[in-house]
C-alpha positions as CSV (number, residue, x, y, z in Angstrom):
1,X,8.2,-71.6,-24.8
2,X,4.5,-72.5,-23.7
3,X,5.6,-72.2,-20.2
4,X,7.0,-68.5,-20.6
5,X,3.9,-67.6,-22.2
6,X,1.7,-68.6,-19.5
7,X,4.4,-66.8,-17.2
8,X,3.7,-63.5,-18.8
9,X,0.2,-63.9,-19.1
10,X,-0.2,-64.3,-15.2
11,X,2.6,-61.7,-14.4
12,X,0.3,-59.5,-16.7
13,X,-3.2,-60.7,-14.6
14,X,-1.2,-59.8,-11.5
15,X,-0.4,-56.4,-12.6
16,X,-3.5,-55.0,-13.6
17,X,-5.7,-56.7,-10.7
18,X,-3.3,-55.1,-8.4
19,X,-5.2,-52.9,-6.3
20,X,-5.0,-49.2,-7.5
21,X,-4.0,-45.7,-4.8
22,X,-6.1,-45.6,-2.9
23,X,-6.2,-41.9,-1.8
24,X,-6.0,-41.1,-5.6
25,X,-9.5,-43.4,-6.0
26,X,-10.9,-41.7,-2.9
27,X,-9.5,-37.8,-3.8
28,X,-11.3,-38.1,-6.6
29,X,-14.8,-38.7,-5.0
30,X,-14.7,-34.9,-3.4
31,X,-14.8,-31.5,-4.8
32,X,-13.2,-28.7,-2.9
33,X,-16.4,-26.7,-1.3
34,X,-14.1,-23.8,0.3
35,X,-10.8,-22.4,1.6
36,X,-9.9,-21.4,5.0
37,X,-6.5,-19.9,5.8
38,X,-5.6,-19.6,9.2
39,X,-2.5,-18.2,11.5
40,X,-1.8,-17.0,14.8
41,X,-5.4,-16.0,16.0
42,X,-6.3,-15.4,12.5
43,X,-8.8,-17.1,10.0
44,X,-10.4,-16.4,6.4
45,X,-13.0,-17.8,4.5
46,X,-11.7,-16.7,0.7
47,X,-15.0,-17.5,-0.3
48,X,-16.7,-14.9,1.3
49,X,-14.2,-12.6,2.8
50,X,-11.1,-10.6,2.1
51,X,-7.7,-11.1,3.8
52,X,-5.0,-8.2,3.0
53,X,-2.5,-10.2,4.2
54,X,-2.7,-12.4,1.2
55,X,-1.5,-10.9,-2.5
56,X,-4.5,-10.8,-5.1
57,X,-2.7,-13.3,-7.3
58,X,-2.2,-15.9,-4.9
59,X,-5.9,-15.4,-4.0
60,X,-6.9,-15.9,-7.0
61,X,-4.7,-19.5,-7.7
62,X,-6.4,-20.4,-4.4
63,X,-9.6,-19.4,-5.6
64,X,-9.4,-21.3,-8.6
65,X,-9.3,-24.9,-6.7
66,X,-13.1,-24.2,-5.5
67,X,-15.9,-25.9,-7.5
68,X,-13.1,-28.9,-8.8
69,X,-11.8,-32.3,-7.7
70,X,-9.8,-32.1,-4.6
71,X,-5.9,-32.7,-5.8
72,X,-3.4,-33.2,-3.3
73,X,-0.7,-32.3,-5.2
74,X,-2.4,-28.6,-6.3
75,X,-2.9,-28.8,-2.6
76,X,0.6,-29.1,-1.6
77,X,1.9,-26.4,-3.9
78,X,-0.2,-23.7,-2.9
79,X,1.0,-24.9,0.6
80,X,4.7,-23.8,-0.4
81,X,3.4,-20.8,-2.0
82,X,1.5,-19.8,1.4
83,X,4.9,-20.2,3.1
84,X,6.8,-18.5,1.1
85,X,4.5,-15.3,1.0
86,X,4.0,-15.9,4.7
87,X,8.0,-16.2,5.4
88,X,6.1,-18.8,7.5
89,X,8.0,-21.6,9.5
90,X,5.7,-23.9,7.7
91,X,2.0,-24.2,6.2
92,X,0.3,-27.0,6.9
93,X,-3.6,-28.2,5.0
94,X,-6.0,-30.6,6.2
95,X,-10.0,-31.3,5.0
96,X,-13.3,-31.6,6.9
97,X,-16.5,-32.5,6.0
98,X,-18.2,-29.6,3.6
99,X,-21.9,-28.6,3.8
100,X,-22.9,-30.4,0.4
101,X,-22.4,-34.5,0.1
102,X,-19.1,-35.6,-1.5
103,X,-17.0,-32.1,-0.8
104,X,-14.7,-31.1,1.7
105,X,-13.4,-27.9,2.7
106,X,-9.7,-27.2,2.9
107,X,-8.1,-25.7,5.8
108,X,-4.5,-24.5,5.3
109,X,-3.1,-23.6,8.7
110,X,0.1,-21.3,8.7
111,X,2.5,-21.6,11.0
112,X,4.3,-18.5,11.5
113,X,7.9,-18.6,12.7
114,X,8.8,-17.2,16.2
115,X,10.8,-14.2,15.0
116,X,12.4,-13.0,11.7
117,X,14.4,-9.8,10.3
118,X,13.7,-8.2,7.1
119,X,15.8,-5.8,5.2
120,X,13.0,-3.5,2.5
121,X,13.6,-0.4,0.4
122,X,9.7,0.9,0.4
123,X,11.2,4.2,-2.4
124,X,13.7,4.8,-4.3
125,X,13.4,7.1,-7.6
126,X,15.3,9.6,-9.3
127,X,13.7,12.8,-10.9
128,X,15.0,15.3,-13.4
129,X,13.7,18.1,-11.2
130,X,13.1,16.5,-8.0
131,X,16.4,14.6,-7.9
132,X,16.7,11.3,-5.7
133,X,14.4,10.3,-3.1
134,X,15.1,7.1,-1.0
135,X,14.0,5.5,1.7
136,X,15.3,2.1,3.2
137,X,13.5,0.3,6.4
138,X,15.1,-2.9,8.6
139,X,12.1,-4.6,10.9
140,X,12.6,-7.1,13.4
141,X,8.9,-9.7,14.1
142,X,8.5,-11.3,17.1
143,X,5.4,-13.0,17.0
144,X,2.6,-10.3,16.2
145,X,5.2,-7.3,17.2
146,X,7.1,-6.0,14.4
147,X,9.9,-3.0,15.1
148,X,11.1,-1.4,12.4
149,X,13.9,1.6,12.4
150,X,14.6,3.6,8.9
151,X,16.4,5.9,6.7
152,X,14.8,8.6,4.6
153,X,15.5,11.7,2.1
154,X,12.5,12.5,0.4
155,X,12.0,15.4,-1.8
156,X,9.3,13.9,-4.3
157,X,6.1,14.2,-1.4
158,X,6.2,17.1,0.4
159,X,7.4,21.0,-0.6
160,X,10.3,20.2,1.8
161,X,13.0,17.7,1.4
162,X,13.2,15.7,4.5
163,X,15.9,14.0,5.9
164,X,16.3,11.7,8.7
165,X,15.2,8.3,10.8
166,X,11.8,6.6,11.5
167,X,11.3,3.8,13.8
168,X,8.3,2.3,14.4
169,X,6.3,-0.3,16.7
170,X,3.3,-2.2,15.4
171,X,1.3,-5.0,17.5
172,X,-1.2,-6.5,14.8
173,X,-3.0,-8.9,17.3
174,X,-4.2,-6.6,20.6
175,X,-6.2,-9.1,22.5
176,X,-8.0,-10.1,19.1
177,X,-6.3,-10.1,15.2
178,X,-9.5,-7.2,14.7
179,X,-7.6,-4.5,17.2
180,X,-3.8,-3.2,16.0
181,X,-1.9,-0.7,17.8
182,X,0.9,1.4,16.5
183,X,3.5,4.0,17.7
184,X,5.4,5.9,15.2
185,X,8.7,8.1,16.0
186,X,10.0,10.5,13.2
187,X,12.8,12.9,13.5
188,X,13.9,14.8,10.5
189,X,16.1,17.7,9.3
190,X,14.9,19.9,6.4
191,X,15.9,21.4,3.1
192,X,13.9,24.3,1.0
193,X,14.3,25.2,-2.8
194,X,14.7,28.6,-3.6
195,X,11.4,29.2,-5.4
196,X,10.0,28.5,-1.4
197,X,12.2,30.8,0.3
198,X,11.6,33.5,-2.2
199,X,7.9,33.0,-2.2
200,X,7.6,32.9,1.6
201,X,8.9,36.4,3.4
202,X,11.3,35.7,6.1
203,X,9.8,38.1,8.7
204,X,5.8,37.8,8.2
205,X,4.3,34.4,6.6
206,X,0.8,34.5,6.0
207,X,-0.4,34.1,9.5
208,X,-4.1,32.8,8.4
209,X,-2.6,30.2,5.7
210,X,0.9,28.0,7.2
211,X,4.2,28.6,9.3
212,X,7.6,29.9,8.3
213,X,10.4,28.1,7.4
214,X,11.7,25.6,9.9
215,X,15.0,23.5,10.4
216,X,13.8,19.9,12.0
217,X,10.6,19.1,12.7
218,X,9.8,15.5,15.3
219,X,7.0,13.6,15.7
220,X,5.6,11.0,18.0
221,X,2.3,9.2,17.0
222,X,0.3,6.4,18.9
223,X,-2.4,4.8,16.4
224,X,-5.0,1.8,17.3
225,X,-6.7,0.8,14.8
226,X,-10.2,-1.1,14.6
227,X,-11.0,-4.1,11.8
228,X,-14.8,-3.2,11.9
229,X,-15.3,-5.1,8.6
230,X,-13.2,-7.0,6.2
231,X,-12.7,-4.5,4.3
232,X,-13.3,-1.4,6.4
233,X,-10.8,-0.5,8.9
234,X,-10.7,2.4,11.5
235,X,-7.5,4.2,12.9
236,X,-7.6,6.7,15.7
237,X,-4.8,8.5,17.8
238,X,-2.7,11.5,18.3
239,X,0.1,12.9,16.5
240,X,2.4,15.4,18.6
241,X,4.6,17.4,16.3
242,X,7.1,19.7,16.9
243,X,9.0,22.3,14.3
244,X,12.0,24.7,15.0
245,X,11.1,27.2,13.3
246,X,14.6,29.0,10.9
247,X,12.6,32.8,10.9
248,X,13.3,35.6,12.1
249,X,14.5,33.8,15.1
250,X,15.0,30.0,16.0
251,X,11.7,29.0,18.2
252,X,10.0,26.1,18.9
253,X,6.0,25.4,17.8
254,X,3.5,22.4,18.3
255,X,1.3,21.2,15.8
256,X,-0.8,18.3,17.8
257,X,-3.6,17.0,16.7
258,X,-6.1,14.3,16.6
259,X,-5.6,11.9,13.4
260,X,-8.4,9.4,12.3
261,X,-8.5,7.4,9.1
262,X,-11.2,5.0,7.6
263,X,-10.3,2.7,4.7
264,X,-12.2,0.3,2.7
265,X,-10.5,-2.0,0.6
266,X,-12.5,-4.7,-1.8
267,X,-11.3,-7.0,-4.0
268,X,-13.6,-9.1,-6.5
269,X,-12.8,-12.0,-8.6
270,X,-14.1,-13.8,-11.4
271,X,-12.9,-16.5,-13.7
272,X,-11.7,-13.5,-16.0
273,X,-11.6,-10.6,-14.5
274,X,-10.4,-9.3,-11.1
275,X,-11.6,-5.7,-9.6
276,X,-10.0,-4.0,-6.7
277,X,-11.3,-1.1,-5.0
278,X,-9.2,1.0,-2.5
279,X,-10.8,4.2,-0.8
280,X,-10.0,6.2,2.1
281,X,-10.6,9.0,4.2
282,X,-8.4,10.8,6.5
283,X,-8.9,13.8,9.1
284,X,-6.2,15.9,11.0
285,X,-7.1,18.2,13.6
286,X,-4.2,20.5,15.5
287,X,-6.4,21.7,18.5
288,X,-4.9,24.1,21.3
289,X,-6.3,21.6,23.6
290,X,-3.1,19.0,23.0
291,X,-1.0,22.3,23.0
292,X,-0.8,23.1,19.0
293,X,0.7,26.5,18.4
294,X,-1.1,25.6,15.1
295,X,-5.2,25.3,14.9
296,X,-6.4,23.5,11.7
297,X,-8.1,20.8,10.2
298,X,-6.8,18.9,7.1
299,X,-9.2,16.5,5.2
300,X,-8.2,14.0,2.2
301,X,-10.2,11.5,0.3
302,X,-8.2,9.0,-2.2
303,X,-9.6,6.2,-3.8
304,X,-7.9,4.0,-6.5
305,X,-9.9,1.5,-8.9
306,X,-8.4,-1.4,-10.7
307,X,-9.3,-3.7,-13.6
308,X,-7.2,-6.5,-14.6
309,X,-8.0,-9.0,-17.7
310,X,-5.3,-11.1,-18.5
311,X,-2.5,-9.2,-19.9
312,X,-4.5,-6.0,-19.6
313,X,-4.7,-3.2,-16.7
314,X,-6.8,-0.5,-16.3
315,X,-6.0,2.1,-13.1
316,X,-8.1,5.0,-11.6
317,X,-6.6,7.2,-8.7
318,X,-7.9,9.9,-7.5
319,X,-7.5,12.3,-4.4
320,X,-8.6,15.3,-2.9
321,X,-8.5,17.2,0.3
322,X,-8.9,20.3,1.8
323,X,-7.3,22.6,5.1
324,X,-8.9,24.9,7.2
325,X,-7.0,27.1,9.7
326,X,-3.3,27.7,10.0
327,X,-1.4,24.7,8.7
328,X,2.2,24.1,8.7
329,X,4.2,23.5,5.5
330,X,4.7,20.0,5.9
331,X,0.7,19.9,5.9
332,X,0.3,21.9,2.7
333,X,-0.7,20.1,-0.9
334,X,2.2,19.5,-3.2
335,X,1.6,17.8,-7.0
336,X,4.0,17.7,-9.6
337,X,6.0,14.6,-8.6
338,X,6.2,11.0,-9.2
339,X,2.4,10.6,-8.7
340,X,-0.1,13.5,-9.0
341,X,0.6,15.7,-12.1
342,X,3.5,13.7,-13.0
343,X,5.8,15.9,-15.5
344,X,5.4,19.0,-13.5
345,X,7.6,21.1,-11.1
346,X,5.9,21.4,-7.7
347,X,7.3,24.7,-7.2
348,X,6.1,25.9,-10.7
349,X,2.4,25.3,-10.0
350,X,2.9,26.6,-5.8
351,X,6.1,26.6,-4.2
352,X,4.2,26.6,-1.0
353,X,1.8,24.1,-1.8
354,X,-1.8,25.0,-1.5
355,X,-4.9,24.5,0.7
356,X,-7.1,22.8,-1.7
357,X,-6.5,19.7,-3.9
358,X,-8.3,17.8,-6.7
359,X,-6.5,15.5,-9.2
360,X,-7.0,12.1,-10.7
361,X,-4.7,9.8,-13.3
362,X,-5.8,7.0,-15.1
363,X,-3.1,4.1,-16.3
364,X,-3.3,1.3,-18.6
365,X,-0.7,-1.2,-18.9
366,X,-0.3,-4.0,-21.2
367,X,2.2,-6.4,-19.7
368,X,5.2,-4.0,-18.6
369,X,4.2,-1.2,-21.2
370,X,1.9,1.6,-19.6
371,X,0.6,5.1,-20.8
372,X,-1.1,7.8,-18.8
373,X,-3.0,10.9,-17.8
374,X,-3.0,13.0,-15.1
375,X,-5.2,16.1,-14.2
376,X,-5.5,18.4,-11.5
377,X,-5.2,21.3,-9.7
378,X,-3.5,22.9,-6.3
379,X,-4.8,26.0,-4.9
380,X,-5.5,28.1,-2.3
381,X,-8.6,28.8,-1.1
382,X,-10.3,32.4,-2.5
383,X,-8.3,31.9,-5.4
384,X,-8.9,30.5,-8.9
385,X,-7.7,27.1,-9.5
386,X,-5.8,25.9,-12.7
387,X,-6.2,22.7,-13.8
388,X,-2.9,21.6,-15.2
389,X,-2.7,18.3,-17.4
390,X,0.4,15.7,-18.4
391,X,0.8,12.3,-20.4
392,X,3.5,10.1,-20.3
393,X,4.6,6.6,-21.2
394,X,7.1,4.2,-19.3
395,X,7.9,0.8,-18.3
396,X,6.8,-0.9,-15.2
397,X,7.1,-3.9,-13.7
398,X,5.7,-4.7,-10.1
399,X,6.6,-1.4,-8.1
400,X,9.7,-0.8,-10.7
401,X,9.0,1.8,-12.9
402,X,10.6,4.1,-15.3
403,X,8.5,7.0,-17.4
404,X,8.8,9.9,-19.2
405,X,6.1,12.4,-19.0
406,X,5.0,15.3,-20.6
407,X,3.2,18.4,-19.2
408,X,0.7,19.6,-21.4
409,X,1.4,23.1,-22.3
410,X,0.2,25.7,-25.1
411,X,4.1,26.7,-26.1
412,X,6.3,24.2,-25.6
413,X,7.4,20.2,-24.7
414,X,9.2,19.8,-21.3
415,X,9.8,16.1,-20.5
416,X,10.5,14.5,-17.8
417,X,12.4,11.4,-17.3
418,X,11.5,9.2,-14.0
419,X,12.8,5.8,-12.4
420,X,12.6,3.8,-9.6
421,X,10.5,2.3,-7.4
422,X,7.6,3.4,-5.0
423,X,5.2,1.7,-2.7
């Protein structure tokens, strides 16, 4: 018995002088300084800068490692996540040295597969008034060039219902991961509801304010666009669009013009609270120098503001624009859909649209639940504008939604019942 003791008192000894993990002992030492995520030509500092190609909530989980302990096993889960967001072949993370003693800075590198296919439905809703609109895109990446070909019937944007194909060619890394280029292809046939064609005389459209009605319209549209900042981004190009027009007699017109757009996206994070800010501006100008039948310029601001704080959501959008010259329909200012004016019938408040836009909705959600309000008016211009007004309540979760709204009138309640999804 003495000598089984003495056994597990020296078995005991052994165990706990045993020499502990090492990494564990030295992990422990260092506190994570920073986060790089790299790719193909591609780097960010999520310390100090603001990558779109990462979603705000995996920012943030990666955000949340900064200031603590290094952990390689937080390390290696956010590594999967990376991957998975990245459809990545694989993401890799390794540390260097940080700028302050005893930290390290943590540098996952993605590696990005040499080619995948993806299958994405970017809208599909239904609309008491409106009806369905859907839209459903297949693209093909090779490295940094994407081609994507689609499917679309859409009568919830426009005063037209359009129906047809898309295809498009993107290069997201032109000699530098700052310089994209771009080249759209659109070819669609087109439906009117009656309230247009009644509104709009068959033999003499206002020749100051848009075009008659047309049966297919095509466009071809080279972009480049310029990463001048983080957030701030530049497009340029040309847009070369043809219509055949229905009245009196089947012709062909131009409308090409110059395009430009400058965004500015931001996103701030706290320990509680994250704020994302999403503005833009964006010009079209038909000029008879590309050969435009049409001469006009259309201008539109949007901005959208976000608060988020825990379980609760608070959203601002906003938009406005205006159109000088001759613009075709397709041009023209519509609300009364499934995001300006929600609960309203387009063709009730213009069934041609109008040359001048303002409107804003705010939106809070708590978990799925959400309520809103939308305002705004569409007009044309030497005319009075009437500012129109709708609440509603729904359901949404990620870019699923469903909603009944209300337009706010003096004699009566008119709901209207919305579902799907929209990007």
């Amino acid at each position: 018995m003495k000598f089984v003791w003495l056994a597990c008192l020296l078995s005991g000894r052994l165990l706990f002088a045993a020499p502990q993990d090492p990494e564990a002992n030295v992990n422990s030492r260092y506190t994570v300084e920073s986060v790089i995520v790299a790719g193909d030509g591609w780097s960010t500092n999520l310390v100090s800068e603001t990558n779109q190609k990462i979603s705000p909530s995996l920012r943030q989980q990666i955000l949340g490692i900064i200031g603590n302990k290094l952990n390689p096993t937080m390390l290696d889960d956010l590594a999967g996540r990376l991957r998975r967001e990245f459809q990545a072949r694989s993401v890799t993370h390794r540390l260097t040295r940080g700028e302050n003693p005893d930290s390290v800075r943590v540098i996952f590198q993605v590696i990005a597969r040499p080619s995948r296919f993806d299958l994405s439905v970017p809208k599909f809703l239904y609309d008491a008034r409106q009806g369905w609109s859907g839209a459903v895109d297949a693209t093909a990446t090779v490295h940094q060039n994407s081609f994507t070909a689609g499917l679309i019937s859409d009568g919830d944007d426009l005063i037209e219902r359009y129906t047809g194909v898309r295809a498009r060619y993107e290069n997201t890394h032109l000699g530098t991961d700052r310089v994209h280029l771009r080249f759209d292809f659109e070819t669609y046939h087109d439906q009117w509801n009656g309230a247009t064609l009644a509104d709009l005389p068959f033999n003499a459209p206002p020749p100051d304010q848009t075009s008659g009605i047309y049966r297919w319209r095509q466009n071809y549209q080279p972009t480049i666009s310029f990463v001048i900042a983080e957030p701030l981004v530049l497009t340029v190009g040309t847009s070369f669009e043809r219509l055949q027009n229905q009245y009196p007699a089947a012709q062909t017109e131009a409308a090409s013009a110059v395009v430009a757009s400058l965004r500015y996206k931001l996103m701030l994070d706290d320990s509680d609270t994250q704020q994302n800010v999403d503005a833009a501006y964006s010009l079209r100008a038909a000029t008879q120098v590309l050969g435009s039948d049409f001469v006009y310029t259309r201008q539109r601001w949007t901005g959208r503001y976000t608060w988020k704080r825990g379980r609760h959501e608070l959203n601002d959008d906003f938009e406005a624009g205006m159109i000088t010259g001759r613009a075709p329909l397709f041009d023209r200012f519509a609300a009364g859909n499934s995001t300006l004016l929600r609960g309203w019938n387009m063709y009730e408040i213009d069934p041609l649209g109008g040359n001048r836009i303002v409107a804003n909705s705010v939106e809070y959600r708590y978990r799925i639940f959400q309520v809103f309000y939308d305002t705004g008016a569409v007009w044309d211009s030497g005319l009075p504008a009437i500012p129109r007004h709708s609440i509603g309540v729904g359901l949404r979760q990620s870019s699923f939604f469903l909603a009944v709204a209300f337009p706010v009138r003096d004699a009566r309640a008119d709901p209207i019942f919305m579902v799907g999804m929209n990007y």
